[in-house]
C-alpha positions as CSV (number, residue, x, y, z in Angstrom):
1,X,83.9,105.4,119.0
2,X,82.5,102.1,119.1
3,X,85.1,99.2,119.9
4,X,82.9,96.7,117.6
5,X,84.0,99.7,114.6
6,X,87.7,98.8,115.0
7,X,89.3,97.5,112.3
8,X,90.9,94.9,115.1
9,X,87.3,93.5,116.1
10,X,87.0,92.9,112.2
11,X,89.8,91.1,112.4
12,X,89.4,88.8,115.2
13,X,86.2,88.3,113.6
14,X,87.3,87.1,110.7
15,X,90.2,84.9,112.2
16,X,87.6,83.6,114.8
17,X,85.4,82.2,111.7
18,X,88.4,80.6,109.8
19,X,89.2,76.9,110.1
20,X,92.3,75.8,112.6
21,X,95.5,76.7,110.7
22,X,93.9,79.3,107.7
23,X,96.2,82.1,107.3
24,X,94.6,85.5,106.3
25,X,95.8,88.4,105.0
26,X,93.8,92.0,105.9
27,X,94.5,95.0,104.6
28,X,94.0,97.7,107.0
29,X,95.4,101.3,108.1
30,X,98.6,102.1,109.4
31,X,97.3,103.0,112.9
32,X,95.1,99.7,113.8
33,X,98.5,97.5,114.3
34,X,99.3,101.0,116.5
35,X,96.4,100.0,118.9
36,X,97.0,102.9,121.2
37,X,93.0,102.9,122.5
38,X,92.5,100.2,126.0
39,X,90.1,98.4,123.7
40,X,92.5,97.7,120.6
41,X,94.9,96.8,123.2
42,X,92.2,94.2,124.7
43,X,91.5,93.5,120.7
44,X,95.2,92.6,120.4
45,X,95.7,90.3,123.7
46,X,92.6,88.9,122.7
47,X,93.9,87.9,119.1
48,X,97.5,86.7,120.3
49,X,95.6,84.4,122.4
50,X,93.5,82.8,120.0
51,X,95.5,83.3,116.8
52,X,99.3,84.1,115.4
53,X,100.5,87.1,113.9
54,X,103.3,85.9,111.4
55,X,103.9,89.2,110.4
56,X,103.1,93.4,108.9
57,X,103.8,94.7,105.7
58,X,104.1,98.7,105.8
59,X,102.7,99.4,102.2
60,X,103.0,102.1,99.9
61,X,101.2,105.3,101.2
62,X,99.4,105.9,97.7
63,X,98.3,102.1,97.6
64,X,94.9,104.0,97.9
65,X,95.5,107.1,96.2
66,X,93.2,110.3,97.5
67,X,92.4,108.7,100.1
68,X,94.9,109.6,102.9
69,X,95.6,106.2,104.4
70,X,98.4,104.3,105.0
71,X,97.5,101.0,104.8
72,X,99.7,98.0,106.5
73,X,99.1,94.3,105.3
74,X,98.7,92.2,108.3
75,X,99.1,88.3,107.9
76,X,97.6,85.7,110.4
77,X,97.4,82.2,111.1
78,X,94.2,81.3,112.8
79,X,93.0,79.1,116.3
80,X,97.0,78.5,116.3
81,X,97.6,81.1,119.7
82,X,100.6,83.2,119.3
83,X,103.6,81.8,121.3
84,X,105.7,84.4,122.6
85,X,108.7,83.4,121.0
86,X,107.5,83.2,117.8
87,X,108.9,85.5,115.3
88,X,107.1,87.5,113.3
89,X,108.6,89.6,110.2
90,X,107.4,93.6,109.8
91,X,108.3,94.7,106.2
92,X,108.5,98.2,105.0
93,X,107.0,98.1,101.9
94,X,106.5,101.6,101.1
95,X,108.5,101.6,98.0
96,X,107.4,99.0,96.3
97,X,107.8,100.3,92.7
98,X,104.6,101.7,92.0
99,X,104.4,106.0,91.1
100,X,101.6,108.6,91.1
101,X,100.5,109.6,88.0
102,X,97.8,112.7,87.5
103,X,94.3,111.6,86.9
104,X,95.4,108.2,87.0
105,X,96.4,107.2,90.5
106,X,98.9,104.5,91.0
107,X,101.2,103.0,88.3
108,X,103.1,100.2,88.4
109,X,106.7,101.5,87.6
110,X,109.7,99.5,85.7
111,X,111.1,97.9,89.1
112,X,107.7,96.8,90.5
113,X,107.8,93.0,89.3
114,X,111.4,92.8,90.9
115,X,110.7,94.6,94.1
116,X,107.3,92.1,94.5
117,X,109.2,89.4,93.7
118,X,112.0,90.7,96.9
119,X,109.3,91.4,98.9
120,X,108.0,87.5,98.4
121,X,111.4,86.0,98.7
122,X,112.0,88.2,101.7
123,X,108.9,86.7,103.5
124,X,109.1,83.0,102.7
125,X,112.9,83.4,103.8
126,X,114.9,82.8,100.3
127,X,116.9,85.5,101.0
128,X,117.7,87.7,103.6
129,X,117.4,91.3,103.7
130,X,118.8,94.3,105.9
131,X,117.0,95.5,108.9
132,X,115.7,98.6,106.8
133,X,113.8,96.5,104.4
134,X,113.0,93.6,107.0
135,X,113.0,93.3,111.0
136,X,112.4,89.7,112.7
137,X,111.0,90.5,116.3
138,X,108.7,88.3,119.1
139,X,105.4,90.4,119.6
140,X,103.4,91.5,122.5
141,X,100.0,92.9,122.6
142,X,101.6,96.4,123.5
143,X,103.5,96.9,121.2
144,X,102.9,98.5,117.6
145,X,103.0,95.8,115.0
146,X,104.8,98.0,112.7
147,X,108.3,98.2,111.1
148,X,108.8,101.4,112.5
149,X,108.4,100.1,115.7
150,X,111.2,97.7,115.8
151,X,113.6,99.3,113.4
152,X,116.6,100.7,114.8
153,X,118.5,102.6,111.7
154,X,122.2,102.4,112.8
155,X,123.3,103.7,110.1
156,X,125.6,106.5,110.2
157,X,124.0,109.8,108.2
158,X,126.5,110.8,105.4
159,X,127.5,114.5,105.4
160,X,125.2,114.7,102.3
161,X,122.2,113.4,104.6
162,X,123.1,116.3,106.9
163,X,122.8,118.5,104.6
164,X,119.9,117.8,103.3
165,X,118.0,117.9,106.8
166,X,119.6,121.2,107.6
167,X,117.9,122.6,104.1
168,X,114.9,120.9,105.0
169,X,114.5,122.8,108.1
170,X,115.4,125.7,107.2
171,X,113.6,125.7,104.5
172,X,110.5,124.7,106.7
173,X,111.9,127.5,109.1
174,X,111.2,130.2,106.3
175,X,108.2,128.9,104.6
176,X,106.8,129.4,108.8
177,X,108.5,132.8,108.6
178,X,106.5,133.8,105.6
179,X,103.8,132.9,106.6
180,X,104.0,134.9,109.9
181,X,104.1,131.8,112.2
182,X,107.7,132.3,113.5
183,X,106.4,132.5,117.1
184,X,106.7,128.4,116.4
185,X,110.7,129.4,116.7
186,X,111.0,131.7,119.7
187,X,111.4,129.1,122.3
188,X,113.7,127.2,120.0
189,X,115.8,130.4,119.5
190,X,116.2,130.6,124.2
191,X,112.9,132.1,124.1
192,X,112.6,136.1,124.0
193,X,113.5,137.3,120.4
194,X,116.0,140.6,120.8
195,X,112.9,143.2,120.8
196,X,112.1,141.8,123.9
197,X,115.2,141.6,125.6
198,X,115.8,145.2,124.8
């Protein structure tokens, strides 16, 4: 692929082009604030040179619905280069209120104006908000600029929780089954299944 194509050579672009102290606000997927390729991690260094990231906001994954991409809001100040203690805020804003509806795409559900409203006073700091919703963090260029990336859930998993992933996976386990792909399971299960140790 060509390194121009990247969403992050957009970017730097666009910042590049933008008077001294613009912010912008690009939406882009997921996986260009991953910026696991050498050149989106020369893209990055580049842009934390120049410019500041003030933060990421993970976005509903049916903001484009039929699509299949996760898009991520990335917010930038421009010819101010990033200091390294400056903190940035990454937002998971996956539920933001907004449903799926057949032939129509997204909605905007009953608790959307409230949860837009958080999400605002969240990022111009009215109010603070727990790690799961919001995570303050310095940046490097290595790094993924994502909430995921800098979330730690320490949260203890109720029994209900555990549950509920032990269904899931067996559930998953059997759908496998069924569809004669247990082999997935064999080394999971100390390897041999019992006709084979016979």
């Amino acid at each position: 692929m060509d390194p121009e194509q990247y969403e992050l050579s957009f970017i730097e672009h666009l910042l590049d082009s933008l008077t001294t102290g613009a912010k912008a606000a690009v939406i882009v997927p997921q996986s260009s604030m991953t910026g696991k390729s050498k050149a989106e991690k020369v893209f990055k260094a580049s842009i934390l040179k120049n410019h500041t990231l003030e933060g990421v906001i993970t976005c509903n994954t049916n903001t484009f619905y039929g699509v299949g991409v996760n898009p991520v809001i990335a917010i930038f100040t421009a010819h101010e280069p990033h200091d390294k203690d400056h903190v940035c805020k990454f937002i998971d804003f996956r539920n933001d209120g907004h449903d799926v509806r057949a032939h129509i795409g997204l909605v905007e559900g009953d608790s959307a104006k409230d949860k837009k409203k958080h999400l605002l006073d969240v990022w111009f700091g009215r109010v603070e908000a727990p790690s799961k919703f919001c995570v303050e963090s310095t940046v490097k260029p290595d790094d993924e600029w994502l909430h995921s990336f800098y979330y730690f859930n320490d949260e203890i998993p109720t029994d209900a929780d555990f549950e509920k992933a032990i269904g899931d996976y067996l559930t998953f386990e059997f759908s496998m089954v069924m569809q004669n792909r247990e082999y997935l399971f064999e080394d999971a299960k100390g390897g041999d299944s019992d006709e084979e140790a016979e």
